[in-house]
The first five atom37 places (N, CA, C, CB, O) and aatype in JSON, in Angstrom:
{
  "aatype": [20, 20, 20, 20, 20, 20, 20, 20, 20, 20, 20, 20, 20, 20, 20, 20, 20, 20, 20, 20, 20, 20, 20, 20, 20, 20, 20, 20, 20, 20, 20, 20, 20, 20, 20, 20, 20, 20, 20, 20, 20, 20, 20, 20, 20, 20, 20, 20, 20, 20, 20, 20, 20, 20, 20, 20, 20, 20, 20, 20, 20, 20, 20, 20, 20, 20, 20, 20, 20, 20, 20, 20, 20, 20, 20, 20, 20, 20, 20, 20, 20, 20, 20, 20, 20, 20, 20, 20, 20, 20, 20, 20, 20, 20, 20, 20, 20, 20, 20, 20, 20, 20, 20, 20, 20, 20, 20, 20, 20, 20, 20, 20, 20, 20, 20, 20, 20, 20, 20, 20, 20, 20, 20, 20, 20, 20, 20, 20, 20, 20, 20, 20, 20, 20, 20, 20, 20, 20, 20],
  "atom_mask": [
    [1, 1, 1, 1, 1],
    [1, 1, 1, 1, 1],
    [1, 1, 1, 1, 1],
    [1, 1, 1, 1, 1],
    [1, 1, 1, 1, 1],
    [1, 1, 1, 1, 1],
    [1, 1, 1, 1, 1],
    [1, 1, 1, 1, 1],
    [1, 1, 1, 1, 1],
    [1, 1, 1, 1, 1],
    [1, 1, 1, 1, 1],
    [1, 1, 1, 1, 1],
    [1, 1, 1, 1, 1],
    [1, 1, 1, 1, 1],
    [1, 1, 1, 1, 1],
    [1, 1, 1, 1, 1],
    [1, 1, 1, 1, 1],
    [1, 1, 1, 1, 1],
    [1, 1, 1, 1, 1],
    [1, 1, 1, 1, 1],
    [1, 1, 1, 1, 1],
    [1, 1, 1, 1, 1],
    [1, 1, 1, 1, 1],
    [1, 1, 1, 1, 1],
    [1, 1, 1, 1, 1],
    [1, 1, 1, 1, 1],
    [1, 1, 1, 1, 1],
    [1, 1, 1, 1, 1],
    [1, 1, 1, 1, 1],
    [1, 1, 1, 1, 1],
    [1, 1, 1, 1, 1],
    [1, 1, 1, 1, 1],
    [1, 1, 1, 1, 1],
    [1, 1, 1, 1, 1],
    [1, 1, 1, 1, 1],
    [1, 1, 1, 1, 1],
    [1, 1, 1, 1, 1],
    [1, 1, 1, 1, 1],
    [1, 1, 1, 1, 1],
    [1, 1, 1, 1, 1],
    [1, 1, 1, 1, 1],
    [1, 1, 1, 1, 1],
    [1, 1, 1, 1, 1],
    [1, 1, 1, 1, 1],
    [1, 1, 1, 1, 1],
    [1, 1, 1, 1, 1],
    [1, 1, 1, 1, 1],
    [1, 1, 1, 1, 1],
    [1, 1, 1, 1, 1],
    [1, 1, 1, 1, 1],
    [1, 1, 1, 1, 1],
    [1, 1, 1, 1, 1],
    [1, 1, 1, 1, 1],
    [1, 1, 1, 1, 1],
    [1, 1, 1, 1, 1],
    [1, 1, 1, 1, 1],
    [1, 1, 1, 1, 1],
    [1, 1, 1, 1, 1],
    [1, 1, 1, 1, 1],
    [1, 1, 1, 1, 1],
    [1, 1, 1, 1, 1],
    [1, 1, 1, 1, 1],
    [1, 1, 1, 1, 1],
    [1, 1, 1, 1, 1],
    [1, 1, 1, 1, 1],
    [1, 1, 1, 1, 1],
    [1, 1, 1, 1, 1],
    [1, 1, 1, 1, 1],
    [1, 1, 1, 1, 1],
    [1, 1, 1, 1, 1],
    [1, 1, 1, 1, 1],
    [1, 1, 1, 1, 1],
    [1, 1, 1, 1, 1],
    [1, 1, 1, 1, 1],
    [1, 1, 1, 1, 1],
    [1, 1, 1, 1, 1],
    [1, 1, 1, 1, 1],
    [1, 1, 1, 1, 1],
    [1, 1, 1, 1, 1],
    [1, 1, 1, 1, 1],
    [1, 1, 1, 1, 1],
    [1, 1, 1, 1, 1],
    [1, 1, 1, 1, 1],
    [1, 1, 1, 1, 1],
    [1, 1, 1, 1, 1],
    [1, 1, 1, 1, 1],
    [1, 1, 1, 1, 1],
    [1, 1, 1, 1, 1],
    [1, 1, 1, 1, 1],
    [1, 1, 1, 1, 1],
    [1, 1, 1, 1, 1],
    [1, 1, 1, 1, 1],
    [1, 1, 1, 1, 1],
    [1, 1, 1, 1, 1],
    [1, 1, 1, 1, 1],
    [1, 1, 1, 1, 1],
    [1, 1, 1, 1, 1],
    [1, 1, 1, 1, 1],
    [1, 1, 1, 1, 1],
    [1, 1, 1, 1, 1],
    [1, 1, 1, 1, 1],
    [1, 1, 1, 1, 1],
    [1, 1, 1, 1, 1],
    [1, 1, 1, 1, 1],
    [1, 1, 1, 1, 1],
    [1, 1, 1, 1, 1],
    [1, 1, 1, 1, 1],
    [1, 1, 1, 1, 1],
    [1, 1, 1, 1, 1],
    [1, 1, 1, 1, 1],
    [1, 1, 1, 1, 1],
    [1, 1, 1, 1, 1],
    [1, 1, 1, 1, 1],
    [1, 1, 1, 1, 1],
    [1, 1, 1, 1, 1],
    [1, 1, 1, 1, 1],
    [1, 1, 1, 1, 1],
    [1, 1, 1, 1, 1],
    [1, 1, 1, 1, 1],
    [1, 1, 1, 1, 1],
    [1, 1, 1, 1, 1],
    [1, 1, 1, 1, 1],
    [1, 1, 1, 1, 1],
    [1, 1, 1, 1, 1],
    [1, 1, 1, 1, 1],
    [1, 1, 1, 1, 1],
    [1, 1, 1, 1, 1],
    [1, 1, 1, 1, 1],
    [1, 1, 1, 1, 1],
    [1, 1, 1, 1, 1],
    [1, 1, 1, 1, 1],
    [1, 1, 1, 1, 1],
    [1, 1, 1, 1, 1],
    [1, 1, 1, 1, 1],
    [1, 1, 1, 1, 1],
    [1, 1, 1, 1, 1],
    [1, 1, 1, 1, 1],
    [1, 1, 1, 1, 1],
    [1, 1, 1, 1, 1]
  ],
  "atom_positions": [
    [[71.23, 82.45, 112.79], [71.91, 81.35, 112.14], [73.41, 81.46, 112.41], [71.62, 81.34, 110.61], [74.0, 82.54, 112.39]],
    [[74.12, 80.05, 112.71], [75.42, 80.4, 113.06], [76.3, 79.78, 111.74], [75.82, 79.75, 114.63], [75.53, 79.04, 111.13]],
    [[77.46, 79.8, 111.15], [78.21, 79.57, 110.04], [79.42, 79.77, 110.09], [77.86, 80.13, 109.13], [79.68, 80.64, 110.92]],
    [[80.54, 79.23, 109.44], [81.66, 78.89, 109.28], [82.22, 79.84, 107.94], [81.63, 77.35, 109.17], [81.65, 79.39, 106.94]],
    [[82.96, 80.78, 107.61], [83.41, 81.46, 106.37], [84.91, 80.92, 106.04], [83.37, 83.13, 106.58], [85.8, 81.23, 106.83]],
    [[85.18, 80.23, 105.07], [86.25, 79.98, 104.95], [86.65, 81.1, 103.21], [86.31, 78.18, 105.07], [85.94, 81.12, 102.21]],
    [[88.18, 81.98, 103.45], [88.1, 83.0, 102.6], [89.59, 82.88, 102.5], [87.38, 84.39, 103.06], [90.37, 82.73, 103.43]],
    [[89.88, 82.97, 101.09], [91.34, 82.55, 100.32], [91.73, 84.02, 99.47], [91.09, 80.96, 98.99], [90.84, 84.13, 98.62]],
    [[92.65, 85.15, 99.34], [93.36, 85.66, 98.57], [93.99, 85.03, 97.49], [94.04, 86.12, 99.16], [94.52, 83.98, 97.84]],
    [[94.13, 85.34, 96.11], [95.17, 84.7, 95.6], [96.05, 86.19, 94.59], [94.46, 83.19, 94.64], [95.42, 86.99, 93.89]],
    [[97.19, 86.2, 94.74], [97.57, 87.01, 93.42], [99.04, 86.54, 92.63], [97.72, 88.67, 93.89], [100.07, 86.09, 93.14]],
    [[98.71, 86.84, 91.17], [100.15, 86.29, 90.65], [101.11, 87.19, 90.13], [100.0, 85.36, 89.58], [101.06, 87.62, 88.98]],
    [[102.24, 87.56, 91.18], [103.0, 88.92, 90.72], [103.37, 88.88, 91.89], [102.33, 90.33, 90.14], [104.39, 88.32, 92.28]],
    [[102.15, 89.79, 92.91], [102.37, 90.66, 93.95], [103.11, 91.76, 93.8], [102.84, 90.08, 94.86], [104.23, 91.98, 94.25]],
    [[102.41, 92.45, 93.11], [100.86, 92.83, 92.7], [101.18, 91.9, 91.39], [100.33, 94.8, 92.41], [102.29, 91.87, 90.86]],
    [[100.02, 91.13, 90.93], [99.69, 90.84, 89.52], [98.32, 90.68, 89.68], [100.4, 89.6, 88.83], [97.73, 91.15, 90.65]],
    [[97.62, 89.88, 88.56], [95.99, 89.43, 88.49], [95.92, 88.89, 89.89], [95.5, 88.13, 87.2], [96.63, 88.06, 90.47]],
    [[94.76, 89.65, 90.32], [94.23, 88.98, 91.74], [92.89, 88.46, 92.04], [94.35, 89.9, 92.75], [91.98, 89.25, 92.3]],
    [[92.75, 87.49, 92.03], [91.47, 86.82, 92.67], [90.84, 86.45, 94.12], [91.51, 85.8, 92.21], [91.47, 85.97, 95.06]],
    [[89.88, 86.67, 94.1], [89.1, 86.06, 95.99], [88.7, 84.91, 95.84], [87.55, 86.86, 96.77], [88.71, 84.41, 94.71]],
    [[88.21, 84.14, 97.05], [87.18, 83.38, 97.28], [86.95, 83.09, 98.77], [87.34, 82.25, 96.55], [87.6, 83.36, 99.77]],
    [[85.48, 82.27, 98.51], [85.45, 81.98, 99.57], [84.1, 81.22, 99.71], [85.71, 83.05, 100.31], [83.11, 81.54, 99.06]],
    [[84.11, 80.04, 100.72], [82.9, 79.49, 100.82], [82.24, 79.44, 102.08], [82.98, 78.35, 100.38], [82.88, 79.66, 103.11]],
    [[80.83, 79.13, 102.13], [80.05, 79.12, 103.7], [79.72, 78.23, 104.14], [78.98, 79.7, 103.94], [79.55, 77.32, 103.33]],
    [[79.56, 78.03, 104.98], [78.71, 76.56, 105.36], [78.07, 76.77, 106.85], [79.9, 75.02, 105.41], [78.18, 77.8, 107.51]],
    [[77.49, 75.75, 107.2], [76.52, 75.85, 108.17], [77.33, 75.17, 109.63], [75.06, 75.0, 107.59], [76.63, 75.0, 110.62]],
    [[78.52, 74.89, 109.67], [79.11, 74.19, 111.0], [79.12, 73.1, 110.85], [78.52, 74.33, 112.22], [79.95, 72.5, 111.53]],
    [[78.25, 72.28, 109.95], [78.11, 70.83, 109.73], [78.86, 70.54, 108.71], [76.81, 70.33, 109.5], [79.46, 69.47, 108.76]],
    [[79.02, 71.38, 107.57], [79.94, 71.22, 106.44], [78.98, 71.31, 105.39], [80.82, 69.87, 106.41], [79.38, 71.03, 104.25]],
    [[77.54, 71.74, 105.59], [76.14, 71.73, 104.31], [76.81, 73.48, 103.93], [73.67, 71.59, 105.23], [76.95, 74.49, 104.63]],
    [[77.08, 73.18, 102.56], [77.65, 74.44, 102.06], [76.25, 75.59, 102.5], [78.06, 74.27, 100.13], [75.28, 75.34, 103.22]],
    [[76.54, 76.66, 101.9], [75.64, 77.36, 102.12], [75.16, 78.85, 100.75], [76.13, 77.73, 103.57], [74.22, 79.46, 100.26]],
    [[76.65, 78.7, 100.73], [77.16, 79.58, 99.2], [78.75, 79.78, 99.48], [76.27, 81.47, 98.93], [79.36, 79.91, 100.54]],
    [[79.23, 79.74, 97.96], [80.27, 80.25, 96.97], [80.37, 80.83, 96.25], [80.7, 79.85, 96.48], [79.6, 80.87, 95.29]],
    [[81.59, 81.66, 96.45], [81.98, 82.64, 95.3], [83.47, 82.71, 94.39], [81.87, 83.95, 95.97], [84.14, 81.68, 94.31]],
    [[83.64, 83.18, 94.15], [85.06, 82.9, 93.19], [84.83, 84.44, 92.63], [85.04, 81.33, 91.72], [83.69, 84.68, 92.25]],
    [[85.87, 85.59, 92.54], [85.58, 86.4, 91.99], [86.95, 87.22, 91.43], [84.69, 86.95, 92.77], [87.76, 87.22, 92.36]],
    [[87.53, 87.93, 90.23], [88.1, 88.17, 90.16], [88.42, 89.93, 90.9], [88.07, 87.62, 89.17], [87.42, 90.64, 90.93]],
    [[89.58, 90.47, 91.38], [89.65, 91.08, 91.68], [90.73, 92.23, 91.07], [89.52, 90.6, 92.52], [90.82, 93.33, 91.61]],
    [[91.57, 91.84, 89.83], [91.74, 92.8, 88.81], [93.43, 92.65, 89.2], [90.8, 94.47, 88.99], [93.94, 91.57, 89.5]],
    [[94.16, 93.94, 89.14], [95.39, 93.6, 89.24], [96.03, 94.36, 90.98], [96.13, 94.19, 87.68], [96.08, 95.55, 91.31]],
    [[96.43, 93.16, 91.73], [96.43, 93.67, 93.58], [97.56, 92.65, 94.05], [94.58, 93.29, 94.71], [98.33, 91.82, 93.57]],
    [[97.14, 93.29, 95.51], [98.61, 92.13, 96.22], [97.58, 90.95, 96.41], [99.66, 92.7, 98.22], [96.41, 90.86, 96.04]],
    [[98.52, 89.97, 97.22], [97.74, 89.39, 97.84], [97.15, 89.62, 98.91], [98.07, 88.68, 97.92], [96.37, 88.72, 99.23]],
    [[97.23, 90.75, 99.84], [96.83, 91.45, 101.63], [95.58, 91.57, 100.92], [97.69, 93.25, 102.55], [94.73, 90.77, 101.31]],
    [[95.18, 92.42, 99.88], [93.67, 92.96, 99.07], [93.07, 91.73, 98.32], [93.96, 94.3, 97.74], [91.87, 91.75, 98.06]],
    [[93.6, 90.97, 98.07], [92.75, 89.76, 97.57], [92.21, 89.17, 99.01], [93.73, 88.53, 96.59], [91.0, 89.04, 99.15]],
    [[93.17, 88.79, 100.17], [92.22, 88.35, 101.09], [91.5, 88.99, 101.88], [92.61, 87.69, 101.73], [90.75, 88.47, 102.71]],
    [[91.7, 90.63, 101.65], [91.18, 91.09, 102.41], [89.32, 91.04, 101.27], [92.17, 92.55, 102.95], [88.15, 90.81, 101.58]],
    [[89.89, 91.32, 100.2], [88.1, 91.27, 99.51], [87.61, 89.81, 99.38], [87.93, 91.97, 97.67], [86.76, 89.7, 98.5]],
    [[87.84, 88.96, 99.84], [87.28, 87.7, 99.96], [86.52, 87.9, 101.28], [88.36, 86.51, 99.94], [85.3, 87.81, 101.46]],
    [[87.43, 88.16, 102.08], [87.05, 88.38, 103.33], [85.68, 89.45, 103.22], [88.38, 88.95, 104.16], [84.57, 88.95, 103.0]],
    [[85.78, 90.45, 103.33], [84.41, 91.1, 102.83], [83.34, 90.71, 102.45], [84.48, 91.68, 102.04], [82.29, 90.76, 103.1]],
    [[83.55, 90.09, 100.85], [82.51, 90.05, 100.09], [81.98, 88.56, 100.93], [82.88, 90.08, 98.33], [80.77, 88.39, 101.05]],
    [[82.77, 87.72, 101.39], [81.8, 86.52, 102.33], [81.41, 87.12, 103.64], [82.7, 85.0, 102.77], [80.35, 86.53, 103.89]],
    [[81.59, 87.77, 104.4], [81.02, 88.51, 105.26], [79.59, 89.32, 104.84], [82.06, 89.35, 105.6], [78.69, 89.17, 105.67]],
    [[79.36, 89.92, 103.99], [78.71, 90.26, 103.34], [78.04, 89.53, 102.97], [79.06, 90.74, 102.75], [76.89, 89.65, 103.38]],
    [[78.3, 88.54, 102.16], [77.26, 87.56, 101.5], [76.5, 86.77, 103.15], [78.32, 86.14, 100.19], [75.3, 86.48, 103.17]],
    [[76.95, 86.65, 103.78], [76.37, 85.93, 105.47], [75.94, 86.62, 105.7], [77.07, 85.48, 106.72], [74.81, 86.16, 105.89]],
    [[75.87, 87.92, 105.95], [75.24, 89.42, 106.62], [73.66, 88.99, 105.94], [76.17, 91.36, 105.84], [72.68, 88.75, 106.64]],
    [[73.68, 88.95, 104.59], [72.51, 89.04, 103.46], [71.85, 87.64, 103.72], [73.12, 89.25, 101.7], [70.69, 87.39, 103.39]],
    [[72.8, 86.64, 104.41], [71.78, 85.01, 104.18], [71.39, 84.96, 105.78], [72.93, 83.11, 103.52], [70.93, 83.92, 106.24]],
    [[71.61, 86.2, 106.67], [70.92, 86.38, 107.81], [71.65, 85.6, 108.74], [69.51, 86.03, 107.7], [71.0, 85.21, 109.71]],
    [[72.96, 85.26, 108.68], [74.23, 84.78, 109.81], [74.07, 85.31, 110.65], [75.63, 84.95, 109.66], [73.35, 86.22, 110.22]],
    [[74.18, 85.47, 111.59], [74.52, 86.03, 113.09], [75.39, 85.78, 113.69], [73.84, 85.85, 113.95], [75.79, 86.75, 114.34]],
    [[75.95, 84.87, 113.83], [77.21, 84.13, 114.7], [78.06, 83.59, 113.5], [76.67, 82.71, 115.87], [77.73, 82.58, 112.88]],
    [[78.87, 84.12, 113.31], [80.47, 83.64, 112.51], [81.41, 82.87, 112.88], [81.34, 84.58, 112.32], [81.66, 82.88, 114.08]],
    [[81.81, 82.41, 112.44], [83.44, 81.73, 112.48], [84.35, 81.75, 111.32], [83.42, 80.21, 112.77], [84.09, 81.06, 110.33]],
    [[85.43, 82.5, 111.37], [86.24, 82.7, 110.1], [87.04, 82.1, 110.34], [86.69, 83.83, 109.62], [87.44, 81.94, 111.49]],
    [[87.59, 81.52, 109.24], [88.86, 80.44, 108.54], [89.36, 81.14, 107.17], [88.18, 78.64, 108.05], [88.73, 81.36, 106.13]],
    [[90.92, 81.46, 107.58], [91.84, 82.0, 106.69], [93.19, 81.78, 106.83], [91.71, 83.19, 106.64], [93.7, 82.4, 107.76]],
    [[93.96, 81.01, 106.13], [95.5, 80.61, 105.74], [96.57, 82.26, 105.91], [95.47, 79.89, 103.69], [97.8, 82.26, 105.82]],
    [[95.55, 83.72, 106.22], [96.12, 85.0, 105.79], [96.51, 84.81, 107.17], [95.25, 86.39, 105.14], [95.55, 84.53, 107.9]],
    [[97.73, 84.88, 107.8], [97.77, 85.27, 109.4], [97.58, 86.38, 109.26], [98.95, 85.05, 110.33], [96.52, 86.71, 109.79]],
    [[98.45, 87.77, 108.46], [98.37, 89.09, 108.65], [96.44, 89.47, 108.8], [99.29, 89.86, 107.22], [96.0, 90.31, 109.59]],
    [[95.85, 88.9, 108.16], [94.85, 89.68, 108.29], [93.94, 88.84, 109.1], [94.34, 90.16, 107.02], [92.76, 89.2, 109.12]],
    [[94.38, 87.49, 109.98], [94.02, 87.11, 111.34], [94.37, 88.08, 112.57], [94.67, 85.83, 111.58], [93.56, 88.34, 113.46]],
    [[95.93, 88.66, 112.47], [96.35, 89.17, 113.16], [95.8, 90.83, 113.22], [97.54, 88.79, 112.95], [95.92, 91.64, 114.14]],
    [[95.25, 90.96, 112.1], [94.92, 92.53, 112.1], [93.9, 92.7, 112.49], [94.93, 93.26, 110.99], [93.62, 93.82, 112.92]],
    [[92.88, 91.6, 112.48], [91.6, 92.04, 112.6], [91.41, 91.65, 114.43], [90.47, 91.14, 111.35], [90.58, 92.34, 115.02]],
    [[91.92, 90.93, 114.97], [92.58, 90.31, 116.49], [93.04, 91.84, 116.88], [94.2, 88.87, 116.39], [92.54, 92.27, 117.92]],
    [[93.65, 92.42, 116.39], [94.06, 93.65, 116.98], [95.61, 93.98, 117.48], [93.21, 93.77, 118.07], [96.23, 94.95, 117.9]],
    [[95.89, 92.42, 117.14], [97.59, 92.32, 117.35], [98.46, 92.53, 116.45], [98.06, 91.14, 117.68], [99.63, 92.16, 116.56]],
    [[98.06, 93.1, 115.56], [99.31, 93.89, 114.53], [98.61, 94.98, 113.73], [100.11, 92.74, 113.27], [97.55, 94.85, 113.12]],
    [[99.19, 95.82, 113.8], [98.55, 97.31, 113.05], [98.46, 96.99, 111.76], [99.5, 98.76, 113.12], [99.04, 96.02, 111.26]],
    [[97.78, 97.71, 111.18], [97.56, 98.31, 109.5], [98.42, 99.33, 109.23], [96.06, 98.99, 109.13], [98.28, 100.54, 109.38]],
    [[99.48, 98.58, 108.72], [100.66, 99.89, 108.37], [100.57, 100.49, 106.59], [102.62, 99.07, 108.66], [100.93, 101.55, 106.08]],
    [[99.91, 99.24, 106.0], [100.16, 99.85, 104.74], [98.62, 100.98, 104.11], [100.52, 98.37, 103.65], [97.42, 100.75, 104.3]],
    [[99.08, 101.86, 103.55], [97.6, 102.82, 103.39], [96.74, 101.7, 102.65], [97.75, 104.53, 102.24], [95.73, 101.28, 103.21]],
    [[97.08, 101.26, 101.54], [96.62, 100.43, 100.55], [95.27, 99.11, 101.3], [98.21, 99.7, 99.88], [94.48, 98.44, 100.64]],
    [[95.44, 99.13, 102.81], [94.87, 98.06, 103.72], [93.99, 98.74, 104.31], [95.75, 97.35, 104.69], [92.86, 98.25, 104.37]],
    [[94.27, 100.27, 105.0], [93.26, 100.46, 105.92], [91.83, 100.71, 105.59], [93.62, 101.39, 106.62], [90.91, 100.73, 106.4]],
    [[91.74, 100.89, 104.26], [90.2, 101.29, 104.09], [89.27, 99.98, 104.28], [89.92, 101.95, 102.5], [88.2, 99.82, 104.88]],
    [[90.03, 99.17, 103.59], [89.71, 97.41, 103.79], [89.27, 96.74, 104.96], [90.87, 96.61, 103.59], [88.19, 96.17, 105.08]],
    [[90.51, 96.86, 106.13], [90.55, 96.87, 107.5], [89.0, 97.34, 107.94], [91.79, 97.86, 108.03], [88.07, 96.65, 108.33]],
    [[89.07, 98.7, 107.73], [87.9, 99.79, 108.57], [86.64, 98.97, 107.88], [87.97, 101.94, 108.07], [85.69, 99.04, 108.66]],
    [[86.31, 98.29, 106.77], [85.15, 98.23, 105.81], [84.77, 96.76, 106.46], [85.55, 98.35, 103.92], [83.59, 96.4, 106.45]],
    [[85.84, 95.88, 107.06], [85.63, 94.39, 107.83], [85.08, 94.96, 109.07], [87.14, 93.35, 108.16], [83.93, 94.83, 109.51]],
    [[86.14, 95.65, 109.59], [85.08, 95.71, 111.07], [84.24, 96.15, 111.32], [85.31, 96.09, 112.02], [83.67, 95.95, 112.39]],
    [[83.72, 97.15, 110.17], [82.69, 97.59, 110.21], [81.23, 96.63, 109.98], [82.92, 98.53, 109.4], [80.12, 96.79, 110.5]],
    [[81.72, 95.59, 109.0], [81.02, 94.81, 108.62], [80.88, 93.84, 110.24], [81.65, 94.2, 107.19], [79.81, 93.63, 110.8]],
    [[82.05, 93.44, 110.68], [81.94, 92.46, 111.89], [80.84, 92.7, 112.98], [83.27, 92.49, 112.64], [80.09, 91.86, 113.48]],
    [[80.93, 94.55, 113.34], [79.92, 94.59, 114.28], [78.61, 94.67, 113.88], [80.1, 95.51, 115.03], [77.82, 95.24, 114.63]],
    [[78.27, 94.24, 112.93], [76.63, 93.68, 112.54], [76.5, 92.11, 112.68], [76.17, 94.06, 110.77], [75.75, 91.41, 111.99]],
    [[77.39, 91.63, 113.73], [77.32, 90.31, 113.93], [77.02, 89.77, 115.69], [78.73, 89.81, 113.29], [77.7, 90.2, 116.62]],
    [[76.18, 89.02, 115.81], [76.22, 89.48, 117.58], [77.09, 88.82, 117.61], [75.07, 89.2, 118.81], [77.73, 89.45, 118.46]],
    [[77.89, 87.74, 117.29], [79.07, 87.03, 117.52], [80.0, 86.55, 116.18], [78.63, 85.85, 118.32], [79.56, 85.72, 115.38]],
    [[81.25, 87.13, 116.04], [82.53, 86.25, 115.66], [83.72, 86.4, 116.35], [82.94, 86.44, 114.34], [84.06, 87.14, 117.27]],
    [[84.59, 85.09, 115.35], [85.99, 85.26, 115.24], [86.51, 84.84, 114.51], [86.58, 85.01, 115.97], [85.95, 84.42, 113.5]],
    [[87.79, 84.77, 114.68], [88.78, 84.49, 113.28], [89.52, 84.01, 113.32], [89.33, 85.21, 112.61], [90.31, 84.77, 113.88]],
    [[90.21, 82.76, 113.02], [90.96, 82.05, 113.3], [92.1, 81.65, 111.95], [90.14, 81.1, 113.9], [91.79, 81.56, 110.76]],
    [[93.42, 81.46, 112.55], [94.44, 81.16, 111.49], [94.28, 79.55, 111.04], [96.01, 81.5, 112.11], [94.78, 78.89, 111.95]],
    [[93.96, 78.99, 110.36], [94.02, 77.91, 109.8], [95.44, 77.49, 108.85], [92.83, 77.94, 109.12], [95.94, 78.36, 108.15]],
    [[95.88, 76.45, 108.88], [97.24, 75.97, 107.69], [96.47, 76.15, 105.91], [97.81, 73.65, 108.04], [95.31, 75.98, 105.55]],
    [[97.45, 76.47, 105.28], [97.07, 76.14, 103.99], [96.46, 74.99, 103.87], [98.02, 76.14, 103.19], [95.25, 75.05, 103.64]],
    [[97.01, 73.82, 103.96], [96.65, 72.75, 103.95], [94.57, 72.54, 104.27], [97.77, 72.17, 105.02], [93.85, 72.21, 103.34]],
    [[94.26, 72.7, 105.07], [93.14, 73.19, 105.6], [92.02, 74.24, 104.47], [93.75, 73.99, 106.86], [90.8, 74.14, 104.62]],
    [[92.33, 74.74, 103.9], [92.1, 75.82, 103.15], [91.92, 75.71, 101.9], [92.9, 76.58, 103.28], [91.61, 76.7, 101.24]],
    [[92.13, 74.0, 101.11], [91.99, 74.49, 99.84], [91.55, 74.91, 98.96], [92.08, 74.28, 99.51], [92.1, 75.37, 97.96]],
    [[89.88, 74.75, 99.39], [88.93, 74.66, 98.29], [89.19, 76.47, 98.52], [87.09, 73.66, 98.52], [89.94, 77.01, 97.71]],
    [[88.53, 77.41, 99.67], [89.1, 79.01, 99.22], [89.94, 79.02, 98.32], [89.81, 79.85, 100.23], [89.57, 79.59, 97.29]],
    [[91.3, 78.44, 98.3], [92.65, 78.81, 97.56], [91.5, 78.47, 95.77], [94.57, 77.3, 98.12], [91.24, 79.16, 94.78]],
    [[91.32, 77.7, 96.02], [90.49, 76.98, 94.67], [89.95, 77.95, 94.08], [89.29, 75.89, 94.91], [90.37, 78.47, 93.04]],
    [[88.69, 78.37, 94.9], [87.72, 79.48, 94.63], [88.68, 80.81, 93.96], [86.86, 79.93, 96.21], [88.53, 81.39, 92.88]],
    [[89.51, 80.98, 94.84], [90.46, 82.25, 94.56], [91.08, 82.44, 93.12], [91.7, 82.18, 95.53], [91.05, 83.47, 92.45]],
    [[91.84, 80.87, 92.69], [92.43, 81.0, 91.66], [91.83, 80.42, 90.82], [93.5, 80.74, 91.69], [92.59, 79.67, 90.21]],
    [[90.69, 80.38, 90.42], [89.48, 79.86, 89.73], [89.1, 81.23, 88.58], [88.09, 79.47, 91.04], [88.81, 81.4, 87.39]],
    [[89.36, 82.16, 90.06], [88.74, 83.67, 89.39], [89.7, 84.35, 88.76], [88.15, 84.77, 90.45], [89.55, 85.07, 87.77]],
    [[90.99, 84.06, 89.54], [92.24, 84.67, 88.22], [92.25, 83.99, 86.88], [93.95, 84.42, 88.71], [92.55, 84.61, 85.86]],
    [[91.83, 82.27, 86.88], [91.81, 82.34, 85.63], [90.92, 82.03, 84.93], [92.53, 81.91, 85.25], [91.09, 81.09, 84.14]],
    [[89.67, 82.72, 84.99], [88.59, 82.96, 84.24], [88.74, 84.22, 84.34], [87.32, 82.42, 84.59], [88.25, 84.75, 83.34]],
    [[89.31, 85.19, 85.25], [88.82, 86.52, 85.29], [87.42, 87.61, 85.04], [89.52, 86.78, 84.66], [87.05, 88.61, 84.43]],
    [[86.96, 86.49, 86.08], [85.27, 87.04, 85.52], [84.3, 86.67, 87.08], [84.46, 85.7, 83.68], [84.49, 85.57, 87.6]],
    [[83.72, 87.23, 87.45], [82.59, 86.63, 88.24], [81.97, 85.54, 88.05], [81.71, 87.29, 88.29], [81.4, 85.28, 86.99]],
    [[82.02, 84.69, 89.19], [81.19, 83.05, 88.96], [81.1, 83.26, 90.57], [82.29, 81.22, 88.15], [81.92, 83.41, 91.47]],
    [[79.21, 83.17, 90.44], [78.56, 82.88, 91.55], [77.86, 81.87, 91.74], [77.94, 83.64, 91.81], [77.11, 81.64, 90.79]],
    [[77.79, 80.94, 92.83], [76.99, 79.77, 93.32], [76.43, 79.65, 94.57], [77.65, 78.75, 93.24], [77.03, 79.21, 95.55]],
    [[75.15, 80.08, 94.54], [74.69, 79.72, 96.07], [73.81, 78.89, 96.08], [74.17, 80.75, 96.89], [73.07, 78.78, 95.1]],
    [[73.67, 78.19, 97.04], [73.14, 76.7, 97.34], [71.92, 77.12, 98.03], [74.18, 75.61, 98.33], [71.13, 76.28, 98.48]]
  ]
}
């Protein structure tokens, strides 16, 4: 199965309350599942980086094979591309835990998208800062 991950960071501080999200869909735009999840008190690099994850993850489990990621994060377009290092410690375990996740995929990539582009993630994201609670929906 091939799919589209679109995955939003949000935090209020930097570091303050941090939330993920992120939604799936099938290439056509037929959702597939959503999540919204809170992620406690982080930057924003760790909010998108656990959005990023936990929808990788959730596709891994609905039997994806072929990816396409959509994220407003350049740094963590650019990190996972291979064109800018992981300098902060606080990232690399994160980093190592995506690509690890990536090569159980026979195909992705990752692409920088505008905010604009992105809202409903941003949605999902700050949905979960302010409920601060897990809210799951899969279709």
């Amino acid at each position: 199965m091939k799919a589209v991950l679109h995955v939003d960071g949000a935090s209020r501080g930097n570091p303050g309350e941090a939330g993920a999200g992120f939604w799936l869909h099938d290439g056509q735009g037929q959702r597939i599942a959503q999540v919204s999840r809170y992620v406690g008190v982080s930057t924003n690099n760790v909010a998108e980086y656990m959005a990023l994850i936990w929808g990788l993850e959730e596709a891994k489990r609905l039997g994806v094979r072929d990816i396409t990621i959509k994220t407003d994060s350049e740094l963590v377009v650019r990190q996972v591309q291979g064109i800018y290092r992981v300098r902060h410690d606080n990232l690399t375990p994160l980093f190592n835990r995506t690509m690890g996740i990536l090569k159980g995929f026979q195909h992705w990539e990752i692409l920088h998208i505008p905010r604009a582009l992105n809202k409903e993630a941003d949605k999902l994201a700050n949905q979960a800062i302010d409920g601060s609670s897990s809210l799951q929906i899969r279709f």
